[in-house]
C-alpha positions in Angstrom: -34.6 -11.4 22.8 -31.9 -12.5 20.1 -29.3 -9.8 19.2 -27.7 -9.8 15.7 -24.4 -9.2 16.0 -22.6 -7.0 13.4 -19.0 -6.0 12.6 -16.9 -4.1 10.0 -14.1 -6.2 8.8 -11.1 -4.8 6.9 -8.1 -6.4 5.4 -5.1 -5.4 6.0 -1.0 -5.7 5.7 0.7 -4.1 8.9 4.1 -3.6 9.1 6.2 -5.1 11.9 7.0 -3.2 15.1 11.3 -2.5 13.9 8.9 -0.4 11.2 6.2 0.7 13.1 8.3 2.2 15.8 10.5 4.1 12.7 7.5 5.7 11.8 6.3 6.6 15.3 9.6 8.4 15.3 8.9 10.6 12.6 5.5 11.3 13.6 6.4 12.3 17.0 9.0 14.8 16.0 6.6 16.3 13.1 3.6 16.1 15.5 5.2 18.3 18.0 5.1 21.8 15.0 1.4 20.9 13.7 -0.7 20.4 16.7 -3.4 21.2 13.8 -3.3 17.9 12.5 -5.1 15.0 13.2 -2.6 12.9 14.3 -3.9 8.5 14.8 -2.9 6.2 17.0 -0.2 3.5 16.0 -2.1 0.9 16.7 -4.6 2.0 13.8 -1.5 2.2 11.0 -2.3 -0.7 8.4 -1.9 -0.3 4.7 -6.1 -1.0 4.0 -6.4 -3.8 0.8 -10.1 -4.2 1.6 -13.2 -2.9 4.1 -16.2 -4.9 4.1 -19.7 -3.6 5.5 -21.5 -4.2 8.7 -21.5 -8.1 8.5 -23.7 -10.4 10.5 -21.8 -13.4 12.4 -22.4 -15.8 9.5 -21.0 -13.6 6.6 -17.8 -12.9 9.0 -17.6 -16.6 8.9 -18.0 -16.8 4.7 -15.4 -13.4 4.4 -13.2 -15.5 6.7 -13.4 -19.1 5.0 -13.5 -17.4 1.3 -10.2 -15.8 1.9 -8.2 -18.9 3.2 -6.8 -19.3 0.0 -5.5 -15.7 -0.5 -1.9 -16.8 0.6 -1.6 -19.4 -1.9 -1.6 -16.8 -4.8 0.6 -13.9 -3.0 4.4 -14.3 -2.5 6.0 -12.4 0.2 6.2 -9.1 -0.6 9.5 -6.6 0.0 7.8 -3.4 0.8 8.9 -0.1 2.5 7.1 3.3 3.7 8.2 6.4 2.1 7.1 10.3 1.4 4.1 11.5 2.4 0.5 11.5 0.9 -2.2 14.1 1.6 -6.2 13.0 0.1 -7.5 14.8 -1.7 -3.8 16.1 -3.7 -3.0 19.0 -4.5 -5.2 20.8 -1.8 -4.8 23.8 1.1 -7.1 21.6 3.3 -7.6 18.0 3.3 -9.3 14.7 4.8 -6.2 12.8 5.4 -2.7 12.5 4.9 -0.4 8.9 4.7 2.9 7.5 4.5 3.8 6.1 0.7 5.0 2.8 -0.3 7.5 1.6 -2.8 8.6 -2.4 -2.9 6.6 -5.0 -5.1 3.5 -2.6 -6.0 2.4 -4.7 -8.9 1.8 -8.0 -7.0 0.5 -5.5 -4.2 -2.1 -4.2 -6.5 -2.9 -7.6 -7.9 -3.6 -8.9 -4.2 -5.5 -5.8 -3.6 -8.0 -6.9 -6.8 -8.0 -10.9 -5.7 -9.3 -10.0 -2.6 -12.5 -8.1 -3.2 -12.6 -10.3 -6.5 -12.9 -13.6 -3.6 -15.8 -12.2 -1.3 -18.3 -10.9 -3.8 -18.9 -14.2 -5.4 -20.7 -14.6 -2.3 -22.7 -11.5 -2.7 -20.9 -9.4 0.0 -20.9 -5.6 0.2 -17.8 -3.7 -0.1 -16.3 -0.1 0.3 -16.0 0.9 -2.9 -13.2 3.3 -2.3 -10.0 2.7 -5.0 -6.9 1.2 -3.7 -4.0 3.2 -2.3 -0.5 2.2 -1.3 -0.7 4.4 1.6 -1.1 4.4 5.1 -3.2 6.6 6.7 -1.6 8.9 9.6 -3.6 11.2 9.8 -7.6 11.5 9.5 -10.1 14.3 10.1 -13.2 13.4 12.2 -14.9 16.5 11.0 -14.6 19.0 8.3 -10.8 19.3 6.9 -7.3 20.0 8.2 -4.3 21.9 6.2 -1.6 19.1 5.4 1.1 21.9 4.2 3.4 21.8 7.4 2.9 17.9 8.1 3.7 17.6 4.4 6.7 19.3 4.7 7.8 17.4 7.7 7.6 14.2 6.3 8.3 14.5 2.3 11.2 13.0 2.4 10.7 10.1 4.8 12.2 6.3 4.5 11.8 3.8 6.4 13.9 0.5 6.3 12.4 -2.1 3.7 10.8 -5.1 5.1 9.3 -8.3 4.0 5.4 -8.9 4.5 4.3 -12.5 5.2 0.8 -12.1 5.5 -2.6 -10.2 5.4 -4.8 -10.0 8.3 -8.1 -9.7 8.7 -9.4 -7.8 11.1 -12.0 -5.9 13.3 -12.8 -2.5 14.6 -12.7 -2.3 18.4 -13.8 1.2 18.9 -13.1 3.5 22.2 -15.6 4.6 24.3 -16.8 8.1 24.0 -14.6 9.6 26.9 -11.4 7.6 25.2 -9.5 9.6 22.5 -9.0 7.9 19.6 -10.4 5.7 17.1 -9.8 2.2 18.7 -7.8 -0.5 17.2 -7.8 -3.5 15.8 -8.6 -7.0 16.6 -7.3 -10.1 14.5 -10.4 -12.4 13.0 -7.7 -14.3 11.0 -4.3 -13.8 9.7 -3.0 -15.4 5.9 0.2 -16.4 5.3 2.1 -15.7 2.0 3.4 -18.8 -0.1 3.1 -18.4 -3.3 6.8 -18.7 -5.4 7.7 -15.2 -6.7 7.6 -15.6 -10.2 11.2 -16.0 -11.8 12.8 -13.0 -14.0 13.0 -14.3 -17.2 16.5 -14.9 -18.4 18.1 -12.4 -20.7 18.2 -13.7 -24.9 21.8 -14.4 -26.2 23.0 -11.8 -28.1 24.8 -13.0 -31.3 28.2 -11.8 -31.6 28.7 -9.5 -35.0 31.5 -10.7 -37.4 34.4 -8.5 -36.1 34.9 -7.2 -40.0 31.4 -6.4 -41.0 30.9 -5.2 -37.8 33.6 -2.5 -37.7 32.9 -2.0 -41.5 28.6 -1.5 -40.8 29.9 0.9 -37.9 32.3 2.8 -39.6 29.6 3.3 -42.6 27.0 4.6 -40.0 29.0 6.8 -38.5 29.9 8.6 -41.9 26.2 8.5 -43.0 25.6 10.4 -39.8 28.2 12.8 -39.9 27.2 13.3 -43.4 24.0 13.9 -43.0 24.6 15.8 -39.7 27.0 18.3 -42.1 25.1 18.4 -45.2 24.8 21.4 -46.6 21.7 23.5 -46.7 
């Protein structure tokens, strides 16, 4: 008997090792005081653009081919993990808590919307969970965990800024039931970045002001002000 095959996809940006191994830092001194948080494995830390559902060998094959083109509309992007994020906010106990990101959010957001935009043309199902810039460090397999301590511990994280050249795609590989953890991941393709960053526009001349009407106008305004900063009740 035939066996369908199925896998959850996700796409992803992960940051380079020099950053990775920053973080891990970070983690491991804040993970020794909150043994009640639900600490992942590096291997798992991606900033998530995308998960798919369960998809059968030939719509892996679709998801793949559809997002070939990806690279062509995204420049590299200068990004870099800071702060710390706890989901929901604002809460004594939570589901999960994540590293921040500053850098070139807009065209991260706009590469965030293109690919989701790409794949359900083709009638593909996606999680419908909104877009963060965070990376998850943290995630509770059960019930909630209290983020105040791990919070604290990392608020005021940076790590150095990098430049990403490319989204992966990517699937789960998930540990046996005597492994801990949740697994990691396994490349299905990778897309390079090389779209032209768009130029800043060039600042308008400013006319020079006629040196006498100029001192004259400025010399009025400033009485007219005085005036009417002084005038009597």
């Amino acid at each position: 008997m035939c066996h369908t095959v199925y896998m959850r996809l996700y796409a992803v940006i992960t940051p380079p090792p020099a950053v990775l191994h920053h973080l891990r830092s970070a983690v491991d001194e804040a993970s020794t005081h909150t043994p009640e948080v639900p600490w992942t494995e590096p291997s798992m830390w991606s900033l998530m653009l995308a998960r798919f559902g369960n998809l059968g060998l030939d719509e892996t094959t679709v998801v793949r081919e559809t997002l070939g083109a990806i690279g062509t509309y995204c420049p590299p992007l200068s990004l870099q993990l800071t702060g710390a994020v706890a989901t929901p906010k604002d809460s004594h106990e939570v589901e999960s808590l994540g590293v921040g990101m500053t850098g070139d959010l807009a065209e991260l957001w706009s590469l965030a919307t293109a690919v989701p935009a790409m794949v359900q043309r083709h009638g593909m199902f996606l999680d419908r969970r909104s877009f963060q810039a965070v990376i998850p460090l943290a995630q509770a397999a059960q019930g909630l965990f209290p983020p105040a301590r791990a919070l604290a511990a990392l608020q005021t994280y940076q790590g150095p800024t990098w430049t990403s050249t490319e989204m992966r795609l990517v699937r789960l590989i998930p540990r046996s039931d005597d492994q801990p953890g949740l697994g990691e991941y396994e490349d299905v393709a990778r897309y390079s970045f090389t779209a032209e960053p768009e130029p800043e526009p060039e600042p308008e001349p400013v006319p020079e002001p006629d040196a006498e009407s100029g001192a004259e106008s400025g010399a009025e305004s400033g009485a007219e002000s005085y005036a009417t900063a002084h005038r009597a009740p």
